[in-house]
ZASE-199417 format. One record per residue: z, x, y of N, C-alpha, C in turn. Coordinates in steps of 0.001 Angstrom, whole numbers, plus 500000, padded with zeros to 6 digits. Each point is the difference from the previous one (the first is absolute). Layout:
// ZASE-199417
ZXYZXYZXY/...
***
This chain:
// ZASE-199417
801016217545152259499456501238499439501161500962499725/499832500851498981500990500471499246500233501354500795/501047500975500304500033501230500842499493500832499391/499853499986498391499193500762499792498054500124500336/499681498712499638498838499866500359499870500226501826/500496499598500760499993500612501426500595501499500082/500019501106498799500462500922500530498594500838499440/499023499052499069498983500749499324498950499622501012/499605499224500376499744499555501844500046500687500507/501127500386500302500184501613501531499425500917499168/500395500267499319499450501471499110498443499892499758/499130498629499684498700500089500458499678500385501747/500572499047500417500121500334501230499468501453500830/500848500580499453500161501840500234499131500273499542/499588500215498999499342500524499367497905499385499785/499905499147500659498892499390500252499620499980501803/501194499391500562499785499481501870499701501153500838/501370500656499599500421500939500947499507501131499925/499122500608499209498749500908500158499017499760500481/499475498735499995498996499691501114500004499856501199/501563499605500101500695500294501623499401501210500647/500477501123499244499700501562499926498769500211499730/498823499487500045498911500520500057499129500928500798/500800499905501033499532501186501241501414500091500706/499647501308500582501673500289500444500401498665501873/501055499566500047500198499090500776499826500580501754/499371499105500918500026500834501310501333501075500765/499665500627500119501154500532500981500951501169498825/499897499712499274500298500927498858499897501683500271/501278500615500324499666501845499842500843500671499968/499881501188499767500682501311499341500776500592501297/500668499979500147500815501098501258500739500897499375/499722501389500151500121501339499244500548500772501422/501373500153499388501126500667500696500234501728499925/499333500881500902499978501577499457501091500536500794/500863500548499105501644501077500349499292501160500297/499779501159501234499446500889500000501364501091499438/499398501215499607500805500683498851500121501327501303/500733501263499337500357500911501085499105500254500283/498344500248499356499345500511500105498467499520500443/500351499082500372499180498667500351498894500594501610/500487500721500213499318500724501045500197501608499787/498887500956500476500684501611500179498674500286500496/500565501143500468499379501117500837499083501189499123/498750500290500535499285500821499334498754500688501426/500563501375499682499271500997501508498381499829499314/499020499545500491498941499725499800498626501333500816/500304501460500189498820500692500742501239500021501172/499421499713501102501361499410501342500340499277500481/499464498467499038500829499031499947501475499916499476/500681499524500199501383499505499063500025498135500013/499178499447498472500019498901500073501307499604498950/500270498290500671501186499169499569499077499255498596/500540500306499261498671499583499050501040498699499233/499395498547499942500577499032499382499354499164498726/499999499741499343499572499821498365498742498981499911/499042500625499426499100498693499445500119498910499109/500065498906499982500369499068498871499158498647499588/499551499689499164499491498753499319500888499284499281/499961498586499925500445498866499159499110499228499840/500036499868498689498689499432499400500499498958498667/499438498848499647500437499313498428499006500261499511/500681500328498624499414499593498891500006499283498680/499167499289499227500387499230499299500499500626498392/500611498939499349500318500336498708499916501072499160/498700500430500118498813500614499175499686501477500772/500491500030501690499534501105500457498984499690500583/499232499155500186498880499843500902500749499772501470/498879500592500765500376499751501704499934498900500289/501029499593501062499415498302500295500300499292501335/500816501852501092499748499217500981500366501351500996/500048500071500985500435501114500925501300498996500591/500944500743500415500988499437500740500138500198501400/500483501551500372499534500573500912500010501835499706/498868500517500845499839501359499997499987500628501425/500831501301499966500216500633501522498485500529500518/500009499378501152498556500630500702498637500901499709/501027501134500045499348501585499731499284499469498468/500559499772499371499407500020498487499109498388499870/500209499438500848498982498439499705498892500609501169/500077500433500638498557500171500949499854501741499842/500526501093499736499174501609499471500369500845501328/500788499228501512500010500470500827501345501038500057/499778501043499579500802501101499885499917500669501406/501324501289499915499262500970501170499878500687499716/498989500716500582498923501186499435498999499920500498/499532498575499539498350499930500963499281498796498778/498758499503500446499660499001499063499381499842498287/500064501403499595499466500017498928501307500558498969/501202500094500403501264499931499398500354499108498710/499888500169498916500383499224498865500971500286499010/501106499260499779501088500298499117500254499231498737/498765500674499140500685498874498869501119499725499388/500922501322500138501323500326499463501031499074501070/499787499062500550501051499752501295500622498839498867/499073498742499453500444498820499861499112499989498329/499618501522498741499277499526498899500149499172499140/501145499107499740500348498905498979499408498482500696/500570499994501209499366498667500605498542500497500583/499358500871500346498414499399500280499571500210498419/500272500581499333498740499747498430500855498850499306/500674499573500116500494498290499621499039498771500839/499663501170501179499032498721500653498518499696499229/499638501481499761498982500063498827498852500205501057/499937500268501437499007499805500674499551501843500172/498702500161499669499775501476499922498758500031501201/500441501011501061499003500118501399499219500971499815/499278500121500843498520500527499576500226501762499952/501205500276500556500354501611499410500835500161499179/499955499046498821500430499738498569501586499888500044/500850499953501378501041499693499977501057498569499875/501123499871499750500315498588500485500980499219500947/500434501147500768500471499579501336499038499507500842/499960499016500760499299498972500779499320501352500945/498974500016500647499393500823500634499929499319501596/499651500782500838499744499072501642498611499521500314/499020499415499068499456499057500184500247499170498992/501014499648499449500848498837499271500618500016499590/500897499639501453501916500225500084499723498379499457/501831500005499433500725498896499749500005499160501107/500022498460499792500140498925500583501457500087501330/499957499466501193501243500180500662500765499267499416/500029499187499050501048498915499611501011500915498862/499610501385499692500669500155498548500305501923500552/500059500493501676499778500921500324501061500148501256/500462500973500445500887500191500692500754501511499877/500203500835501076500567500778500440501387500615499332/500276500916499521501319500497499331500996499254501368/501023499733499442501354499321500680500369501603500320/500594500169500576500561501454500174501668499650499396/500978499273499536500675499559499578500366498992498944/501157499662499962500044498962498917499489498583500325/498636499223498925499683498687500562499892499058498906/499601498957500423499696498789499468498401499369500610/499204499553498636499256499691500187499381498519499214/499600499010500240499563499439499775498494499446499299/499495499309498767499022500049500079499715498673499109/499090499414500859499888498316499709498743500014498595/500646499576498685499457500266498790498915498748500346/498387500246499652498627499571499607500442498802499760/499220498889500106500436498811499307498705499777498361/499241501717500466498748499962498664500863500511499096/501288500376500299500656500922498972500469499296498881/499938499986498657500333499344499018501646500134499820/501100498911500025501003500439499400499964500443498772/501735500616499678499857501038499055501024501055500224/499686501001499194501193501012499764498858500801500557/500853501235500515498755501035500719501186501288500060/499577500904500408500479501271499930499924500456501595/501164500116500287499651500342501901500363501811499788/498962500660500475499679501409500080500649500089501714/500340501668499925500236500766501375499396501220499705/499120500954500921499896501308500133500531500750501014/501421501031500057499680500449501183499695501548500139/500102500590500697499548501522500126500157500708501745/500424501065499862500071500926501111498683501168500080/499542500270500611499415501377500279500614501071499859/499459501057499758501107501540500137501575499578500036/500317499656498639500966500023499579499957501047498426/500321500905500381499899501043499201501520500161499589/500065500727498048501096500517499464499695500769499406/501427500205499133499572501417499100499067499786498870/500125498778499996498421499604498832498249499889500816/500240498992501131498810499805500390500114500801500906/499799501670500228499952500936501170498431499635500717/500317500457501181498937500098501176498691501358499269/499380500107500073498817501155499708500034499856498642/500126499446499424499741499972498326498919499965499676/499159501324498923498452500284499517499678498350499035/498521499911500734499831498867498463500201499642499150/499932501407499590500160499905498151501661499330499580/500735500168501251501656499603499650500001498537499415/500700499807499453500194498773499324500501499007501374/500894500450500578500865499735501390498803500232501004/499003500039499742499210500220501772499989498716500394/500256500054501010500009498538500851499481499950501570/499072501186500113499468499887501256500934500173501135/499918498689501525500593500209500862500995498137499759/499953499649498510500946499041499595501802500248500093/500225501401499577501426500165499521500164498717498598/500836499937500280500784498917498767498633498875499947/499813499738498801499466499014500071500523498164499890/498933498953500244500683498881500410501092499337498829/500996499429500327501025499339498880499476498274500370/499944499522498344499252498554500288501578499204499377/499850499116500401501613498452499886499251499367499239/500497498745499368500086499128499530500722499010499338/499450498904499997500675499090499475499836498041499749/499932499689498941499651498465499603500089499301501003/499483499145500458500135498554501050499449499104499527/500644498787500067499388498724499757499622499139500869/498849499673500181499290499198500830500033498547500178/500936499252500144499199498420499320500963499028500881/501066498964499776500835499297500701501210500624500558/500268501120498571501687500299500448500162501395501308/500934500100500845500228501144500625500385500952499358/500121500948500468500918501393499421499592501226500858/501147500721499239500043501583500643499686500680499122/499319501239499877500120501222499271500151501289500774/500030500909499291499928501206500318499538501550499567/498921500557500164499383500768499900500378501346499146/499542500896499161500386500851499960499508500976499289/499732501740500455498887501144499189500346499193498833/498305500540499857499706499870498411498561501122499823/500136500854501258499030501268499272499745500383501737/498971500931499508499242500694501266498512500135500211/499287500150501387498269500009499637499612501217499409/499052500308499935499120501451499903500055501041501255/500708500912500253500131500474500819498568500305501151/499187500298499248499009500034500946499115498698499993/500394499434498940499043498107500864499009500159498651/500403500965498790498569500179499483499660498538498682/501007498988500123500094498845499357500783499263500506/499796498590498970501169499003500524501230500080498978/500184501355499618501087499622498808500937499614500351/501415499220499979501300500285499704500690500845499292/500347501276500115500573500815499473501459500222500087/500644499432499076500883499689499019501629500956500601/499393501453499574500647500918500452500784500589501329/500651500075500381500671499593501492500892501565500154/499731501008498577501246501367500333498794501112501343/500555499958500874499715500960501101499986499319501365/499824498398500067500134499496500791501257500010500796/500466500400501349501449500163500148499483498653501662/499904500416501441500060499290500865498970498976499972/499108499877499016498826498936500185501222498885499534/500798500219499374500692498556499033500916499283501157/499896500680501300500674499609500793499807499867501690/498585499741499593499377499740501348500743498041500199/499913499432499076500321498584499900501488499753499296/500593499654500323501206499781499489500371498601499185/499123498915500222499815498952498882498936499261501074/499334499073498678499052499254500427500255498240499293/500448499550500980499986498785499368499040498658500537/499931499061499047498448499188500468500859498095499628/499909499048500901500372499243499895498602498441500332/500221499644498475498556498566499651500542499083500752/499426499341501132500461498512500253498655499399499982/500181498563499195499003499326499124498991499254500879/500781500175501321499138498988501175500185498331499732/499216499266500127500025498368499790498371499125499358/
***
């Protein structure tokens, strides 16, 4: 047989076999997402006569091609189960607004942060790190390979500037409640399928300061310490077997 004809062989090969290989993602297969905490990754805010250590809310979430949701990765506590402090009827839609209305799930007080009679799963939920971490998360084997879009949200509380001030009237364009800055969302392409790799994350907008959509907003001039609660986010595919 001629090398050419065995080289049109492999090239069927590829292009016929080895996607069916890939028909569902392989066992053991997952994302370990590496977070650099930034200067600002923690701070202080006098609360009445408390003085709380206040540390960032955050979601990672994929999505596919197109923008559809298609999976939770992991989300910090407070915002997957509603358990704030304050007391039990505490709700912040402004904490995490790009990743819960990507989830598309709307609760019965028309909001879309998860409420506390239906918190997030323990498998995709966990506690702010108070530092820099690494986390792990073993990708679905329902998950279709593919190209997908790996999302981050993070956000501080009363992180206030000269744009998003503390007491700001409604009507302000800048009112942002007891948000300060609102959340800065990451991103970036991943490919799902045989090969490994690294990427790395990076703004590509901000939420709605008060939670009042899921936009990505584009615009980033007034933002000064939110851009630096995280200092990079990087996410590494291993394909499993």
């Amino acid at each position: 047989m001629s090398s050419q004809r065995i080289g049109r062989w492999r090239m069927l090969f590829l292009l016929l076999v080895v996607p069916l290989l890939w028909a569902s993602m392989a066992e053991g297969a997952k994302l370990k997402i590496t977070v650099d905490a930034g200067k600002h990754y923690t701070h202080s805010y006098r609360w009445g006569i408390l003085n709380l250590r206040l540390v960032p809310q955050m979601a990672f979430w994929l999505e596919d091609e197109k923008g559809n949701f298609a999976a939770n990765i992991y989300i910090t506590y407070k915002s997957a189960t509603s358990k704030w402090a304050g007391g039990k009827d505490i709700r912040r839609p402004a904490a995490l607004p790009v990743w819960s209305h990507a989830q598309g799930i709307q609760y019965k007080d028309g909001l879309y942060m998860p409420d506390r009679d239906h918190p997030l799963p323990d498998a995709v939920t966990g506690a702010t790190p108070k530092q820099s971490f690494t986390k792990e998360w073993n990708i679905p084997e329902s998950l279709s390979p593919g190209r997908y879009v790996i999302k981050a949200e993070v956000n501080n509380s009363f992180d206030y500037n000269e744009k998003y001030k503390k007491d700001l009237p409604e009507n302000d364009p800048d009112f942002n409640a007891e948000n300060g800055q609102p959340s800065v969302v990451y991103k970036a392409e991943v490919a799902l399928g045989p090969v490994a790799g690294k990427i790395s994350l990076f703004p590509c907008g901000h939420g709605h300061p008060t939670g009042k959509d899921g936009k990505t907003y584009a615009d980033m001039k007034g933002i000064t310490s939110a851009l630096e609660i995280v200092d990079s986010i990087a996410v590494e595919y291993l394909p499993g077997k």
